[in-house]
N, CA, C and O of each residue as an XYZ file, in Angstrom:
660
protein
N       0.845     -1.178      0.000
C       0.000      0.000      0.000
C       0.886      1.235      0.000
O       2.099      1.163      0.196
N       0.012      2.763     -0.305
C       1.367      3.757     -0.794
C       1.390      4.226      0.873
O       2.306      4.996      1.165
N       0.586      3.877      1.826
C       1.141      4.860      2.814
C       0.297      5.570      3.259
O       0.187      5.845      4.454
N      -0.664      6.106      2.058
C      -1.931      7.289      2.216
C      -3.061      6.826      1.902
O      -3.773      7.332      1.035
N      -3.302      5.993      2.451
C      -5.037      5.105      1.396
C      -5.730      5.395      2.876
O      -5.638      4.710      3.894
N      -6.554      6.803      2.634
C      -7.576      7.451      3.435
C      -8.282      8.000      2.826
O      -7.923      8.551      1.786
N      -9.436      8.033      3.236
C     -10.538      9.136      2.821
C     -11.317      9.713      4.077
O     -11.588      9.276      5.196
N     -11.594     11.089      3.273
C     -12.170     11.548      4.444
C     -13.440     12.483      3.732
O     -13.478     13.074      2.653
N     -14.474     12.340      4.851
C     -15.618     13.389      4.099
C     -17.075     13.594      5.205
O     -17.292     13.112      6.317
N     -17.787     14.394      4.457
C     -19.167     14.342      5.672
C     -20.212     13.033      5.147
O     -20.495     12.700      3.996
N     -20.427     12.748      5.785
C     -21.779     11.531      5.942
C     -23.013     11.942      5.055
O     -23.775     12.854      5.374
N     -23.095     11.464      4.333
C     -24.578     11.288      3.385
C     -25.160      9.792      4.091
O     -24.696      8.654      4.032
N     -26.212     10.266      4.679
C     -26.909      8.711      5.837
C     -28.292      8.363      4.749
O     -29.157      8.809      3.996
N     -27.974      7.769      5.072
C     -28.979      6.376      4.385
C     -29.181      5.122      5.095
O     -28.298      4.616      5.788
N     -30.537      4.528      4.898
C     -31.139      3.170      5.824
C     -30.687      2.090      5.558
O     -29.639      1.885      4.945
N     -31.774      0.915      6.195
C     -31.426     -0.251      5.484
C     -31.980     -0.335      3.956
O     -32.677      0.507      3.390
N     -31.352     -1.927      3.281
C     -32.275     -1.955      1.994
C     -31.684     -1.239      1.069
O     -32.373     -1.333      0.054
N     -30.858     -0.636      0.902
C     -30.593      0.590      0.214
C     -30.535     -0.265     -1.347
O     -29.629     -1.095     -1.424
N     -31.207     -0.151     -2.260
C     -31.408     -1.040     -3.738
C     -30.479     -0.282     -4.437
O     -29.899      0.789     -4.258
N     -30.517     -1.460     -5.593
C     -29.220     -0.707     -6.417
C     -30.096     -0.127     -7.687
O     -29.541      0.319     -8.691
N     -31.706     -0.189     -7.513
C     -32.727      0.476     -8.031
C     -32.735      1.891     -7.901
O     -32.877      2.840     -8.672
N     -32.511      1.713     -6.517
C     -32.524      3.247     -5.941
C     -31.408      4.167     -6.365
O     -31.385      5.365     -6.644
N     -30.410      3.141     -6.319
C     -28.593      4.040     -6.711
C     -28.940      4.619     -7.827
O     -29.118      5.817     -8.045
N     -29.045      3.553     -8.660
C     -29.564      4.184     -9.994
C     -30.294      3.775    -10.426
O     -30.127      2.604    -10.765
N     -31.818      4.529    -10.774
C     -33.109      4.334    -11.451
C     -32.667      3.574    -12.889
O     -31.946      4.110    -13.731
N     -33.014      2.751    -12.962
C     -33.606      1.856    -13.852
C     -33.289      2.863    -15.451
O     -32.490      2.697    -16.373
N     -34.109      3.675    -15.240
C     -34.283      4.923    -16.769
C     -33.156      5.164    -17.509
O     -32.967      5.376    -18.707
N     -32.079      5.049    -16.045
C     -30.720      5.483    -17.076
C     -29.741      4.370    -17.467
O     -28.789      4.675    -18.185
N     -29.888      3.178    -17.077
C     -29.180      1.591    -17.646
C     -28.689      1.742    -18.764
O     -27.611      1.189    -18.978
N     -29.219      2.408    -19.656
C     -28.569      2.866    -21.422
C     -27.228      2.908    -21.594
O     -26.440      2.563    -22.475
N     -27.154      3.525    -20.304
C     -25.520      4.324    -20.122
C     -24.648      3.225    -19.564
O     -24.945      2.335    -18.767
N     -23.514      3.487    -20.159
C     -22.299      3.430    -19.316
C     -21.241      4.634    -18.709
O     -20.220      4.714    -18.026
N     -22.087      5.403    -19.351
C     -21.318      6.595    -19.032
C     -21.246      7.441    -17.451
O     -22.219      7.964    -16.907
N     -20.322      7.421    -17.094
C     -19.808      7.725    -15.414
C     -20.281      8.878    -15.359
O     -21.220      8.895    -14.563
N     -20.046     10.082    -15.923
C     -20.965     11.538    -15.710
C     -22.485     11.168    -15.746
O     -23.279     11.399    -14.834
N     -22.750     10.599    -16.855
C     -24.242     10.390    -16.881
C     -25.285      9.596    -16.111
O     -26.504      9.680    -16.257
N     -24.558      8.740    -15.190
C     -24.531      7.854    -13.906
C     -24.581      9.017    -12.722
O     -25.471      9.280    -11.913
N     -23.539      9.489    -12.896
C     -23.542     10.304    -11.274
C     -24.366     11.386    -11.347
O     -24.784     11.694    -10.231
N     -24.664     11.912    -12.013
C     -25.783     12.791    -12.449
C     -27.044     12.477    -12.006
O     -27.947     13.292    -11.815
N     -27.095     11.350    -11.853
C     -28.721     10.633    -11.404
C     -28.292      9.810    -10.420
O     -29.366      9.231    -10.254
N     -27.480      9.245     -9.548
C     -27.036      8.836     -8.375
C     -28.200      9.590     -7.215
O     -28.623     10.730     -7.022
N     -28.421      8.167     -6.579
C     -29.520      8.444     -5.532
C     -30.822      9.248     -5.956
O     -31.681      9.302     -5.077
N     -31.122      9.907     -7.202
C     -32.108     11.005     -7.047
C     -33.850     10.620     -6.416
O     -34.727     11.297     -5.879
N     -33.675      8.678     -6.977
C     -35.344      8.445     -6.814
C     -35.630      8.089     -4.966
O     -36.698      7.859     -4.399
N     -34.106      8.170     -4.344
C     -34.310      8.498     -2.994
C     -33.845      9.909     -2.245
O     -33.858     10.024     -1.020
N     -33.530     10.716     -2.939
C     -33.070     11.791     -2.329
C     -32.654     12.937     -3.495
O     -31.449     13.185     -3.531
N     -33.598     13.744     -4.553
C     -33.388     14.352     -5.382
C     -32.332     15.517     -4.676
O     -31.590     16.151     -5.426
N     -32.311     15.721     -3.438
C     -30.809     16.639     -3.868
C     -29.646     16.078     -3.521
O     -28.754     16.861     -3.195
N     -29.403     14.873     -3.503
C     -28.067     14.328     -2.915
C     -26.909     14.928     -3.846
O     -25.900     15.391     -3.314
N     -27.059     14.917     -5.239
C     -26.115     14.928     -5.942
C     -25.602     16.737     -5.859
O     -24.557     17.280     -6.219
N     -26.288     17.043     -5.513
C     -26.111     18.775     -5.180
C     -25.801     19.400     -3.568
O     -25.488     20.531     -3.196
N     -26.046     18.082     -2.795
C     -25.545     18.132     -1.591
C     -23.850     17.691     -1.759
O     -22.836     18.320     -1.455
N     -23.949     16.958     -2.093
C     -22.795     15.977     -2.593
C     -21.195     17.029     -2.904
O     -20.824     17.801     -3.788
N     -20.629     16.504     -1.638
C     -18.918     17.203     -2.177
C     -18.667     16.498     -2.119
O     -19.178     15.600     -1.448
N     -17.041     16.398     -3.255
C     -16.568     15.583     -3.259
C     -15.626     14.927     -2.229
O     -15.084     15.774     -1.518
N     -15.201     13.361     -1.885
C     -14.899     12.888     -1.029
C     -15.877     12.440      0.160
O     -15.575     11.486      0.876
N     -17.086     13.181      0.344
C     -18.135     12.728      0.900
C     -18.081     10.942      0.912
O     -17.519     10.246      0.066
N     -18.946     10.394      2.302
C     -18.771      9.317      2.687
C     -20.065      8.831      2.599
O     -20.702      9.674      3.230
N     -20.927      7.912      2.171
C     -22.033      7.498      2.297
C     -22.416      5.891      3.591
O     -22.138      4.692      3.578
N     -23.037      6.664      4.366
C     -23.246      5.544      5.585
C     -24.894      5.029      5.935
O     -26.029      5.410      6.221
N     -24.199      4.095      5.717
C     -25.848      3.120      5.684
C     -25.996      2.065      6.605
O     -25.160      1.839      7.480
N     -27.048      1.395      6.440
C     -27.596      0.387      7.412
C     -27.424     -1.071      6.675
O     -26.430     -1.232      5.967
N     -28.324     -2.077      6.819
C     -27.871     -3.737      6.420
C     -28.776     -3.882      4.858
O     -29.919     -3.543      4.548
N     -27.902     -4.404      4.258
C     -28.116     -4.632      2.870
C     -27.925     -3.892      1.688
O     -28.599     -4.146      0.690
N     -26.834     -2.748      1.702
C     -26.816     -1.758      0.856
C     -26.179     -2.594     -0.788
O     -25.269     -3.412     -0.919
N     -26.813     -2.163     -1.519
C     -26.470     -2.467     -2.940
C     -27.652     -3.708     -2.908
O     -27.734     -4.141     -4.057
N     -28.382     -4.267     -2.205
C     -29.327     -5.735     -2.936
C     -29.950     -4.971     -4.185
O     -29.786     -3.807     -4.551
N     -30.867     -6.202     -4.829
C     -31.691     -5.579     -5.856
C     -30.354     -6.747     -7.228
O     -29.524     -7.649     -7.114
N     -30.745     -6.203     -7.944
C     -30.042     -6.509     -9.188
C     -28.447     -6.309     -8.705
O     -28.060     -5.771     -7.668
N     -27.509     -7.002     -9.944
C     -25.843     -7.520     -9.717
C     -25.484     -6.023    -11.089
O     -24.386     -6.165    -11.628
N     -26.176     -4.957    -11.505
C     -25.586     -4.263    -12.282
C     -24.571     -3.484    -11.574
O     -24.644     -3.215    -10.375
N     -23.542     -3.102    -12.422
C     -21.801     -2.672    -12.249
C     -22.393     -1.057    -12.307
O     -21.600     -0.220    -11.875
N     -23.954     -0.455    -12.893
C     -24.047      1.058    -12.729
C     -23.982      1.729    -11.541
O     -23.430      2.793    -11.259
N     -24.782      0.770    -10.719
C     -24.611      1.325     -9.214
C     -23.186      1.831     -8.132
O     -23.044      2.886     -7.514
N     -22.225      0.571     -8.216
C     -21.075      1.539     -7.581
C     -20.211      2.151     -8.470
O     -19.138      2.650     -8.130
N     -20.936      2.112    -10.358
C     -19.773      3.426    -11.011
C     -20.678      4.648    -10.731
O     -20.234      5.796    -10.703
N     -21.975      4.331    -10.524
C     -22.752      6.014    -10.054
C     -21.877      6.443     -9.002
O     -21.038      7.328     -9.172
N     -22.056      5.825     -7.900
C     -21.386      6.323     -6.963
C     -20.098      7.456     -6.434
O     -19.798      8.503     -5.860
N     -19.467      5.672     -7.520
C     -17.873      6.389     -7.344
C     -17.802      7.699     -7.699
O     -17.382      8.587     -6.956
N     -18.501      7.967     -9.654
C     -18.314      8.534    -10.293
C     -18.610      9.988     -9.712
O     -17.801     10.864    -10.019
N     -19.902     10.399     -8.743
C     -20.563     11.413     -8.286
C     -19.478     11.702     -7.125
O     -19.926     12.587     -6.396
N     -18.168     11.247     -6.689
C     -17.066     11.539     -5.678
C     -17.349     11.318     -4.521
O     -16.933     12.039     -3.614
N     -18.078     10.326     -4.329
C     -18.645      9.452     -2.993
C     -16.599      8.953     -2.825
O     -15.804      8.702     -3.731
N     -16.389      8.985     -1.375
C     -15.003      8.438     -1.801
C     -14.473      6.920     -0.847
O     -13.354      6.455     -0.627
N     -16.193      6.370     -0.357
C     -16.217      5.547      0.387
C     -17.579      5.133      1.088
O     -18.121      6.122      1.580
N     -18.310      3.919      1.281
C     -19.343      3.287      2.039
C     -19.140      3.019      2.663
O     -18.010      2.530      2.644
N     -19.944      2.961      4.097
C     -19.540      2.187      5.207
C     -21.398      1.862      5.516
O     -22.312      2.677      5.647
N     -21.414      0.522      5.548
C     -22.761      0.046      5.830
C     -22.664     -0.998      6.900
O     -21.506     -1.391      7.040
N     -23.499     -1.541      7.663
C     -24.272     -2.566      8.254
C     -23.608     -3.556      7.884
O     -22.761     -4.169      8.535
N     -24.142     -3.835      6.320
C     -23.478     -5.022      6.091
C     -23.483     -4.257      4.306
O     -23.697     -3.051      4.179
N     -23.219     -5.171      3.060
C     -23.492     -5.229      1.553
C     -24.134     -6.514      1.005
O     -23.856     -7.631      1.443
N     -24.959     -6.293      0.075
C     -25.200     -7.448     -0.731
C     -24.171     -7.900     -1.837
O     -23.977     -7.163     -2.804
N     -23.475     -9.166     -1.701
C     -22.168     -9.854     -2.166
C     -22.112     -9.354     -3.234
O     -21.029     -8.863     -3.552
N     -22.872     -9.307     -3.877
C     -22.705     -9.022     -5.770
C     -22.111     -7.329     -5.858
O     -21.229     -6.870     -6.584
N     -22.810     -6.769     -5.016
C     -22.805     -4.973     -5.071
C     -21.275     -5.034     -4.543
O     -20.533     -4.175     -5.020
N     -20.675     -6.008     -3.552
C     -19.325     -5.589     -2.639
C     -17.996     -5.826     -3.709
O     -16.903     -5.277     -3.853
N     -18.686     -6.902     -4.340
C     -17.741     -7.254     -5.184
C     -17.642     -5.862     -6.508
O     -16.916     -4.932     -6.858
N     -18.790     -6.474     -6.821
C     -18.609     -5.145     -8.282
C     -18.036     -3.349     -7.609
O     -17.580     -2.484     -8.356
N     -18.191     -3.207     -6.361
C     -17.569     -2.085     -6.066
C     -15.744     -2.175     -5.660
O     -14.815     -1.401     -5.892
N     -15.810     -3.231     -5.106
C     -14.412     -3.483     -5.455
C     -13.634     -3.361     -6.521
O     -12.523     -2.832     -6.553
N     -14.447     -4.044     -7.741
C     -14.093     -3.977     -9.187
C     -13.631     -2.752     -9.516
O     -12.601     -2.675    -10.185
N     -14.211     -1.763     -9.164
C     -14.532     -0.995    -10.076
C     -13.536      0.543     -9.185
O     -13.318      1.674     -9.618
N     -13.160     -0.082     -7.898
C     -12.133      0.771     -6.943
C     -12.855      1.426     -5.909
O     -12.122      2.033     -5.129
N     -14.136      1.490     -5.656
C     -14.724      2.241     -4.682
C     -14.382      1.477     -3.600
O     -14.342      0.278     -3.874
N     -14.087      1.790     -2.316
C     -13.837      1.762     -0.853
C     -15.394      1.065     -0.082
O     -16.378      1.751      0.193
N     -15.318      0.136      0.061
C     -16.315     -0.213      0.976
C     -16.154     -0.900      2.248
O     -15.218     -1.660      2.495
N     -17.414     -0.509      3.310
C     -16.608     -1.053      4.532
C     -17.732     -1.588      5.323
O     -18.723     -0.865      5.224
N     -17.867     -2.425      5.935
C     -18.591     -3.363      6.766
C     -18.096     -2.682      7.969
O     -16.911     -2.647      8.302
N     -19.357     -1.987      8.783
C     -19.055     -1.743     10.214
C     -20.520     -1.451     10.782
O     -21.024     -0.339     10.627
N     -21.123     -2.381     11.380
C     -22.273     -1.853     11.923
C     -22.159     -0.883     12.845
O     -23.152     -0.172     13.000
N     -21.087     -0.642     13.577
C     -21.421      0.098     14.818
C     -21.047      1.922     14.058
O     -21.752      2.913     14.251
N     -20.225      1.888     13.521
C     -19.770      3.087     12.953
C     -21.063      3.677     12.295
O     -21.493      4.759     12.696
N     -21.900      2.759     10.962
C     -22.711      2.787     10.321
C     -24.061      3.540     10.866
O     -24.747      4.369     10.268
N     -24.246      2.966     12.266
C     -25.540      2.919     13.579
C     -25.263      4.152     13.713
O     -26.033      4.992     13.248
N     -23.902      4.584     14.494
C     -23.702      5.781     15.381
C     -23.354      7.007     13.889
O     -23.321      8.199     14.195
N     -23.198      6.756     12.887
C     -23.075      8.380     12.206
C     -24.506      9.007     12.069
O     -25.601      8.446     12.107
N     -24.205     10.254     11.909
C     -25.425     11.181     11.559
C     -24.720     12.091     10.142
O     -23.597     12.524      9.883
N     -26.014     12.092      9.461
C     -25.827     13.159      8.262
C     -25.362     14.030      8.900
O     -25.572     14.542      9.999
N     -24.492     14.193      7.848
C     -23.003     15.513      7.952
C     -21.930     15.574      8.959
O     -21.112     16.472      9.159
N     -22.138     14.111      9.731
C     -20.792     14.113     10.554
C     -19.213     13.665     10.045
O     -19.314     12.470      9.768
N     -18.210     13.976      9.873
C     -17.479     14.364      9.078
C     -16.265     12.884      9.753
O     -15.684     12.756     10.830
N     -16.309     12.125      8.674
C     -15.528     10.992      9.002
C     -14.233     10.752      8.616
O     -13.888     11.629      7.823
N     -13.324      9.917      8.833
C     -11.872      9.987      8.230
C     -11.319      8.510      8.492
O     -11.283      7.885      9.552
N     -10.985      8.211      7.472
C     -10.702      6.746      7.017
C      -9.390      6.138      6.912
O      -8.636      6.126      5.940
N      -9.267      5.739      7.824
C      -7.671      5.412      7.452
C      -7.780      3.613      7.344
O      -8.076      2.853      8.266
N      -7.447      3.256      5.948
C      -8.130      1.720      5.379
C      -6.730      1.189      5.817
O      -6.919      0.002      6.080
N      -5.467      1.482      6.015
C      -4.111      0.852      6.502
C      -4.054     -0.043      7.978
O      -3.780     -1.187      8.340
N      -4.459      1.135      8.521
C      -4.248      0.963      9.983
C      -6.000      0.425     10.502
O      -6.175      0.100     11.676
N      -7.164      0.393      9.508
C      -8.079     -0.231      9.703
C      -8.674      0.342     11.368
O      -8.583     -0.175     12.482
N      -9.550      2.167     10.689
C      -9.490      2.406     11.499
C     -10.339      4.082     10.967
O      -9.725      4.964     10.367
N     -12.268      4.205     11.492
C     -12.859      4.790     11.472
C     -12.822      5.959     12.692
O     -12.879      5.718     13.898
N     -12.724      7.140     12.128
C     -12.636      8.329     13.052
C     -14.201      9.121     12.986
O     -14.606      9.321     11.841
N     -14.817      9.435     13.759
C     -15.615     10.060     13.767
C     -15.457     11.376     14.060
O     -15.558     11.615     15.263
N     -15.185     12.553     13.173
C     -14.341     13.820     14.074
C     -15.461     15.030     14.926
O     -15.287     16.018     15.640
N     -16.685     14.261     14.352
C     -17.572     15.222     14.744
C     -18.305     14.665     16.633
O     -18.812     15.360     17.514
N     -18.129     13.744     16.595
C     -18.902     13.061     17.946
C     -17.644     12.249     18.512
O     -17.835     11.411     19.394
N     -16.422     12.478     18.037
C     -14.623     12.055     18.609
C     -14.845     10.452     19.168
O     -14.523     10.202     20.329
N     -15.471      9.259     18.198
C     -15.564      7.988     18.525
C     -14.807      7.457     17.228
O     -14.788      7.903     16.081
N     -14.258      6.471     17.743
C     -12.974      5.490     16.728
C     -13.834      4.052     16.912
O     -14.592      3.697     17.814
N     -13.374      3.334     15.609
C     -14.499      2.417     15.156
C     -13.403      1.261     14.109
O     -13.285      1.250     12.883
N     -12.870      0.562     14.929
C     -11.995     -0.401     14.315
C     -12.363     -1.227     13.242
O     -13.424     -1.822     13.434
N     -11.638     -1.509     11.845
C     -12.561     -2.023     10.642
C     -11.346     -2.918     10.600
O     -10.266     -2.868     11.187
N     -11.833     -3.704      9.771
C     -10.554     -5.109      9.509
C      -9.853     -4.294      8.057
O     -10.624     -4.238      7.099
N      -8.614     -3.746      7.883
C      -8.167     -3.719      6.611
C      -8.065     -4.523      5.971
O      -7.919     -5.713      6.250
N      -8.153     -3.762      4.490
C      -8.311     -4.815      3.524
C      -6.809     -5.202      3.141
O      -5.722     -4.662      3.352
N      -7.351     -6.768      2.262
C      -5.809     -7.576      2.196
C      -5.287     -6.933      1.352
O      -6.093     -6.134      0.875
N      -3.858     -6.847      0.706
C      -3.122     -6.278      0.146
C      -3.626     -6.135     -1.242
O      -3.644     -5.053     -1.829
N      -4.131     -7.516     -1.868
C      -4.564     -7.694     -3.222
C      -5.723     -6.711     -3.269
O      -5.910     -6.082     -4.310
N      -6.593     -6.516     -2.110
C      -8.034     -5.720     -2.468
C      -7.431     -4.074     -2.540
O      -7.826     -3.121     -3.212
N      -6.403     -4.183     -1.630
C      -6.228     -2.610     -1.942
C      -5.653     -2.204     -2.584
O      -5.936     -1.007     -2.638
N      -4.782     -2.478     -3.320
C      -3.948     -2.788     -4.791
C      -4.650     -2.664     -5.684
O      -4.221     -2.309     -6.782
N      -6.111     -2.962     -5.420
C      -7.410     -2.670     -6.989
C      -7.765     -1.512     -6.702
O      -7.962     -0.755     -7.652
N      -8.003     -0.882     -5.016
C      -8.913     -0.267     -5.005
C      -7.799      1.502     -5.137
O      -8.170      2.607     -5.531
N      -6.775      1.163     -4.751
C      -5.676      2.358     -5.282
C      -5.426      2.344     -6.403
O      -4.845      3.329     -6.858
N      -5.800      1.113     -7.379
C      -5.505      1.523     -8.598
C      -6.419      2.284     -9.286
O      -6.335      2.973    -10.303
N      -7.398      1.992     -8.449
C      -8.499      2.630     -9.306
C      -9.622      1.344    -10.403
O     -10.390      1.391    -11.363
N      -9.123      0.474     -9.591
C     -10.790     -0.786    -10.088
C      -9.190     -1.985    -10.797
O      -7.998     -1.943    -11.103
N     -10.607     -3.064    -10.677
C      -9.520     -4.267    -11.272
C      -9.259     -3.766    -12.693
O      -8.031     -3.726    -12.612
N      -9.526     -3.354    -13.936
C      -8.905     -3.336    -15.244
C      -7.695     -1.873    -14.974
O      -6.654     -1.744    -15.617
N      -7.961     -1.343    -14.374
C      -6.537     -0.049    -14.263
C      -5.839     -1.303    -13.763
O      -4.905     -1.727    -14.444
N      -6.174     -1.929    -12.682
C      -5.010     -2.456    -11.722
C      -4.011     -3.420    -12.841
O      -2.794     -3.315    -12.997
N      -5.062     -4.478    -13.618
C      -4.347     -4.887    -14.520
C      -3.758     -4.423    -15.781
O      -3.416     -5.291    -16.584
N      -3.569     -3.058    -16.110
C      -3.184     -2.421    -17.403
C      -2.291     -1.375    -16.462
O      -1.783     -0.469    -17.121
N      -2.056     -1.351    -15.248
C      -0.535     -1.417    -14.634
C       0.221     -2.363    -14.373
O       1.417     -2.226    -14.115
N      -0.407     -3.469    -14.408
C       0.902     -4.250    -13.923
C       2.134     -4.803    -15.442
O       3.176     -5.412    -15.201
């Protein structure tokens, strides 16, 4: 790892269930296109997220985020709109994986997940495996990821990772 694999940002909160319907409405599937994805990220649950939305922002949720359908639009909406990390309850396998794929940061922590509130301003340090809460000053231990996962996710998704090596 380089040393610096952190993110940091304010909390965009979200429940359980979170569908990958919801990530991205159905209407825009046409696309593959990452602007045209993040553009409509979250809107059919929260029409101003994407205008709330700075970049590096952290999205924290409850148990099951990404179920629904195995499409790859949902964590390139994400990424693409400068979400710069999830931390949920739990993920649905297909969504954890394809966000891996694709380099977005995801993190399994119920207790972190429970205790944030919209706009509390979090900081990620994925090395030392290890959630800061700077707004309510609570630390929230995460298992880092193995070398191979973070090697995709600094590269920026598995096909960068492999068109560096």
């Amino acid at each position: 790892m380089n040393g610096n694999f952190k993110a940091k940002g304010n909390v965009r909160l979200f429940g359980d269930n979170i569908n990958t319907d919801v990530i991205i409405p159905a209407r825009y599937l046409g696309s593959f296109d990452a602007e045209t994805l993040a553009a409509h990220c979250m809107e059919d649950i929260d029409p101003d997220f994407i205008y709330r939305l700075r970049p590096g922002d952290i999205i924290a949720a409850g148990a099951n985020f990404g179920c629904g359908s195995s499409r790859e639009h949902a964590p390139i909406a994400i990424k693409a709109c400068g979400v710069s990390a999830v931390i949920a309850a739990s993920f649905a396998r297909i969504f954890y994986r394809n966000a891996i794929n694709i380099g977005l940061p995801i993190i399994e922590s119920e207790e972190a997940s429970r205790d944030a509130r919209d706009g509390d301003v979090l900081e990620i340090d994925f090395e030392k495996g290890l959630i800061h809460n700077l707004t309510s000053r609570k630390d929230y231990e995460i298992e880092p990821f193995p070398e191979f996962i973070a090697q995709i996710i600094q590269s920026g998704g598995l096909l960068e990772s492999r068109l560096k090596s």
